[in-house]
VOFI-299142 format. One record per atom (N, C-alpha, C): atom name; x, y, z; residue in one letter; residue number from 1. Coordinates in nm, 3 decimals, decimal comma. Layout:
N
CA;X;Y;Z;A;NUM $
...
END
This chain:
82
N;-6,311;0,875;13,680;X;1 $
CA;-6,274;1,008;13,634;X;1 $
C;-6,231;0,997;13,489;X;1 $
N;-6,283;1,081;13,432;X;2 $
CA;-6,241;1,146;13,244;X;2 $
C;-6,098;1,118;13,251;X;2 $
N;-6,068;1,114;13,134;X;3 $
CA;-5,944;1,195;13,059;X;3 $
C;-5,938;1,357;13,099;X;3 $
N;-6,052;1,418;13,055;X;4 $
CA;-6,072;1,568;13,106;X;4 $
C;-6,046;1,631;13,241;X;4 $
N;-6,126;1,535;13,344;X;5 $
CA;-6,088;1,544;13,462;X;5 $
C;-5,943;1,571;13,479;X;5 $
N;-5,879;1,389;13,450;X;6 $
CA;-5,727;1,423;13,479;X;6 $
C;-5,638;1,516;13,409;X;6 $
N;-5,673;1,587;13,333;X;7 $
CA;-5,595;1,688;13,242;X;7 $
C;-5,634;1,805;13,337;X;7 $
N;-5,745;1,840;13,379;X;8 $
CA;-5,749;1,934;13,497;X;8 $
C;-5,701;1,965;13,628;X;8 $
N;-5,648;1,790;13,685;X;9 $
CA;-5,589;1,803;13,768;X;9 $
C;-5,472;1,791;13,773;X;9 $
N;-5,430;1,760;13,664;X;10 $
CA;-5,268;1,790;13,583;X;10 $
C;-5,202;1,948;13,565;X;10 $
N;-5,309;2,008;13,525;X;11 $
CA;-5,289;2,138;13,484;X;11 $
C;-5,287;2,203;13,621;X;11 $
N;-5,334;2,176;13,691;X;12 $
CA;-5,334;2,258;13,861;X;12 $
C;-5,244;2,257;13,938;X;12 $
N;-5,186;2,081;13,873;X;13 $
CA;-5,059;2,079;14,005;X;13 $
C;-4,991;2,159;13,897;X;13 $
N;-4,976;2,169;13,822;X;14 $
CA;-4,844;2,208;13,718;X;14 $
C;-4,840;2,329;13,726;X;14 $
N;-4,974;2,476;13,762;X;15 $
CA;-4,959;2,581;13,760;X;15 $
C;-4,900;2,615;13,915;X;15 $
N;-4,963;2,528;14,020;X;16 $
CA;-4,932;2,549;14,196;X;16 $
C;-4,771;2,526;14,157;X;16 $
N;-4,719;2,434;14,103;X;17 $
CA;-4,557;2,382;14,111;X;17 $
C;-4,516;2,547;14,058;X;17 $
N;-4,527;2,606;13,931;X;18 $
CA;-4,527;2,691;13,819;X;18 $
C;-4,512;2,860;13,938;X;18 $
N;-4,583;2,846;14,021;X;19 $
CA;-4,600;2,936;14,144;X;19 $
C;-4,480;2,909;14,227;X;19 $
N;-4,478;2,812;14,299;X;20 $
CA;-4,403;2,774;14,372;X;20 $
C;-4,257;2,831;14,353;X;20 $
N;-4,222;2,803;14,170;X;21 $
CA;-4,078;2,811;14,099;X;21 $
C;-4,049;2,943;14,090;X;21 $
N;-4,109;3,033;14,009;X;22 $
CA;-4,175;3,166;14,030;X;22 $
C;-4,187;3,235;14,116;X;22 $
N;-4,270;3,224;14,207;X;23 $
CA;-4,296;3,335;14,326;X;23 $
C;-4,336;3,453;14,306;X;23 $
N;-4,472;3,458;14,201;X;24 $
CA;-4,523;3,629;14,160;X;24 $
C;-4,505;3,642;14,286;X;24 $
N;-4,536;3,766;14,309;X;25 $
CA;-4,563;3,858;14,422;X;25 $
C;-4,721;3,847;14,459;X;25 $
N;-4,789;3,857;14,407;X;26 $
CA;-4,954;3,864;14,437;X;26 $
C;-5,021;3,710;14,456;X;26 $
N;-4,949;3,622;14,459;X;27 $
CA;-4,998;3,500;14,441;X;27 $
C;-5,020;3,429;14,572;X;27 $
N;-5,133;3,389;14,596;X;28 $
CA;-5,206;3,320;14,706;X;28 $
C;-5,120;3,177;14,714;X;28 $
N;-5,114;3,100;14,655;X;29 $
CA;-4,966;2,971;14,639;X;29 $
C;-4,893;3,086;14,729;X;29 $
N;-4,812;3,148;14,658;X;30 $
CA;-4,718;3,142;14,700;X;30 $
C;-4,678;3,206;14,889;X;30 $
N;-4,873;3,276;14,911;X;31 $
CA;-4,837;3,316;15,015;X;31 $
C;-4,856;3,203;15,134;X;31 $
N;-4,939;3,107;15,045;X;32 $
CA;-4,965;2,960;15,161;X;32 $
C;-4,811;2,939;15,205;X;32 $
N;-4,768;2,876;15,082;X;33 $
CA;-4,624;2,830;15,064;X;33 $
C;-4,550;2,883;15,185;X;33 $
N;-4,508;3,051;15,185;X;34 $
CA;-4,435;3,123;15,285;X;34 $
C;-4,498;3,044;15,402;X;34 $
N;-4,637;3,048;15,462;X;35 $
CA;-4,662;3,017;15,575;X;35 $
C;-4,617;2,886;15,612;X;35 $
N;-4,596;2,800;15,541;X;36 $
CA;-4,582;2,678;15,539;X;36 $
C;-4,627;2,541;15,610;X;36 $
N;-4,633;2,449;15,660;X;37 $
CA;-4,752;2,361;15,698;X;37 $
C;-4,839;2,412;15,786;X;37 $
N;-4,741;2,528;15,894;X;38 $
CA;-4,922;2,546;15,987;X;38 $
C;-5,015;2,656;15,914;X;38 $
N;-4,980;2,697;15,831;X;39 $
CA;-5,090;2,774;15,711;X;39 $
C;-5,157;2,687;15,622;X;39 $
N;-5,108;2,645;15,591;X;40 $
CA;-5,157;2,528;15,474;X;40 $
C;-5,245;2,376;15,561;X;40 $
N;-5,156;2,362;15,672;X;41 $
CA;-5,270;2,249;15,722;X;41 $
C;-5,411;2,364;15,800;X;41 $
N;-5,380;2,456;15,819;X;42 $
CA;-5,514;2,529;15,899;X;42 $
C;-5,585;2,532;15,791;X;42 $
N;-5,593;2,586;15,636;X;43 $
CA;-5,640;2,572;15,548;X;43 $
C;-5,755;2,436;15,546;X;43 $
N;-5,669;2,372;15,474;X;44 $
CA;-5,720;2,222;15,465;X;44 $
C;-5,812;2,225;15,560;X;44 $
N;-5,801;2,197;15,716;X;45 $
CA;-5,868;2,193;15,816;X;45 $
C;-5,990;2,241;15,805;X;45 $
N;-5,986;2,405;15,744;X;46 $
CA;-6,082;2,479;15,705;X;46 $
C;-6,196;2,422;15,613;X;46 $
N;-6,135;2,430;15,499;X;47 $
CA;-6,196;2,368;15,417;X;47 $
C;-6,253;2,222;15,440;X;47 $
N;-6,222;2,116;15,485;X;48 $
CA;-6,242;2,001;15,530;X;48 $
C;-6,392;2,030;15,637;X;48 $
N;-6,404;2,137;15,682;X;49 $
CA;-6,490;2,158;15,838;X;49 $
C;-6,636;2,216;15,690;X;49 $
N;-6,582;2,315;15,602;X;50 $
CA;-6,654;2,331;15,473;X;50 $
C;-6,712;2,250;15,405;X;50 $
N;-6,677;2,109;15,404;X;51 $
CA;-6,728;2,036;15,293;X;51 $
C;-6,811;1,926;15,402;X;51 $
N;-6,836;1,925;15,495;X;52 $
CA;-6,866;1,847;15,562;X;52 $
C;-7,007;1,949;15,588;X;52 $
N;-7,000;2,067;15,636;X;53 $
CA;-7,113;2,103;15,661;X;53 $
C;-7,168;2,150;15,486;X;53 $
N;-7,111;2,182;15,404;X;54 $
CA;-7,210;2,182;15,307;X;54 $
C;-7,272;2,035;15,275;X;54 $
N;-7,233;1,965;15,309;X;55 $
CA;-7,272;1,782;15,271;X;55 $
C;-7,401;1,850;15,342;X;55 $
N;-7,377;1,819;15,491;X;56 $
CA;-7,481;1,828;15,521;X;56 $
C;-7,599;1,902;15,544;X;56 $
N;-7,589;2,017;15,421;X;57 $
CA;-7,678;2,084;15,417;X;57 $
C;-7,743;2,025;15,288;X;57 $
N;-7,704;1,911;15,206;X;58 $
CA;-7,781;1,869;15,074;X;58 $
C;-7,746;1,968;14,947;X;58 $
N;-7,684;2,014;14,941;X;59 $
CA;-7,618;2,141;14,828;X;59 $
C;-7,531;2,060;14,743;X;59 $
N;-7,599;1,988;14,632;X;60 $
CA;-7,466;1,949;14,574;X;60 $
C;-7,380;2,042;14,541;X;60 $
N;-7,419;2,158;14,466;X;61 $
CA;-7,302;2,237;14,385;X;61 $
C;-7,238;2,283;14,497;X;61 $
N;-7,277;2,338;14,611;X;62 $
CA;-7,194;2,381;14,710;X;62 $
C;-7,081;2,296;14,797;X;62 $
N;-7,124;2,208;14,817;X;63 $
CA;-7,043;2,079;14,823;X;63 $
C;-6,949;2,061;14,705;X;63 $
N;-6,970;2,088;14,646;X;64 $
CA;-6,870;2,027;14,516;X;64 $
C;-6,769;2,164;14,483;X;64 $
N;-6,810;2,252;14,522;X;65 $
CA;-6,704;2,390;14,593;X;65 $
C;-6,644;2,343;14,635;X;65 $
N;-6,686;2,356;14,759;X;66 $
CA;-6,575;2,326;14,857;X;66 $
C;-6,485;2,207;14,874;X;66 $
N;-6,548;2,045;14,812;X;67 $
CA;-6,451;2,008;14,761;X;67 $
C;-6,340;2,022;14,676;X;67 $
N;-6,392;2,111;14,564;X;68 $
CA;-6,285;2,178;14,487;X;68 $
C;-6,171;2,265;14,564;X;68 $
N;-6,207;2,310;14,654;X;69 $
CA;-6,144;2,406;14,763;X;69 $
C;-6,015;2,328;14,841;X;69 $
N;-6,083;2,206;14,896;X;70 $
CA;-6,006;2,102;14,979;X;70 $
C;-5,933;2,023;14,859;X;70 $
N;-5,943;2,040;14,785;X;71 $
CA;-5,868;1,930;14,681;X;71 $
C;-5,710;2,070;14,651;X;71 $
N;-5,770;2,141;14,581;X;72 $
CA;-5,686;2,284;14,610;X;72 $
C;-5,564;2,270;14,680;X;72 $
N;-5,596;2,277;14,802;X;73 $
CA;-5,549;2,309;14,917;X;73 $
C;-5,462;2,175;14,959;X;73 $
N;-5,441;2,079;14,921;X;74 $
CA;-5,384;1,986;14,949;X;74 $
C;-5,325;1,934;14,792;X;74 $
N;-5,326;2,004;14,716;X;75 $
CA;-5,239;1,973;14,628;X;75 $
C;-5,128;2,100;14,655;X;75 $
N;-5,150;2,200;14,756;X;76 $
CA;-5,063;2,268;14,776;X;76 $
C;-4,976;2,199;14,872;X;76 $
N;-5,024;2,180;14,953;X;77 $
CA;-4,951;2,068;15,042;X;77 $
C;-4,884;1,976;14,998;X;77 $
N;-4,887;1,903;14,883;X;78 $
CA;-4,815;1,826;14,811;X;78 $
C;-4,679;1,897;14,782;X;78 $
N;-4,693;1,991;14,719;X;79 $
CA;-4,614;2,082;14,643;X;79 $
C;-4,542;2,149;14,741;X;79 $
N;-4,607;2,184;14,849;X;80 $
CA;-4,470;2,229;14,961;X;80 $
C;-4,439;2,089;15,050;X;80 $
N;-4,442;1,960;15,039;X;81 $
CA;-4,363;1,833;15,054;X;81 $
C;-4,253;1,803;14,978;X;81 $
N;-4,280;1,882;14,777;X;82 $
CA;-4,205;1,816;14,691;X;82 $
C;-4,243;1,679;14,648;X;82 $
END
């Protein structure tokens, strides 16, 4: 992975944390967050069941969604661990 890369995934946890501290009102963070692990692991789950069948449909870019999706989603999980 880049420099670029990791500056992207720097910037993501830092805006999910940035949510977290915050708490807009309209914010998807923050409504995982409220639900708390059994929202956030059903998520993941979700997404995880997503990236497996786009694999196996041969889609890179779609695959690479939904990994983006599952990566997402478990850096939220991080962030509601602390």
């Amino acid at each position: 992975m880049g420099t670029g890369e990791a500056d992207i995934l720097e910037r993501l946890f830092a805006v999910i944390l940035e949510r977290r501290e915050r708490r807009p009102p309209d914010s998807y963070v923050v409504r995982l967050l409220d639900g708390g692990l059994p929202a956030i692991a059903a998520k993941i789950r979700e997404e995880g069941e997503e990236v497996i069948a786009a694999a196996s449909g041969a889609d890179r870019e779609h695959t690479a969604r939904e990994v983006a999706d599952l990566v997402f989603h478990t850096w939220v999980l991080l962030a509601a661990c602390d």
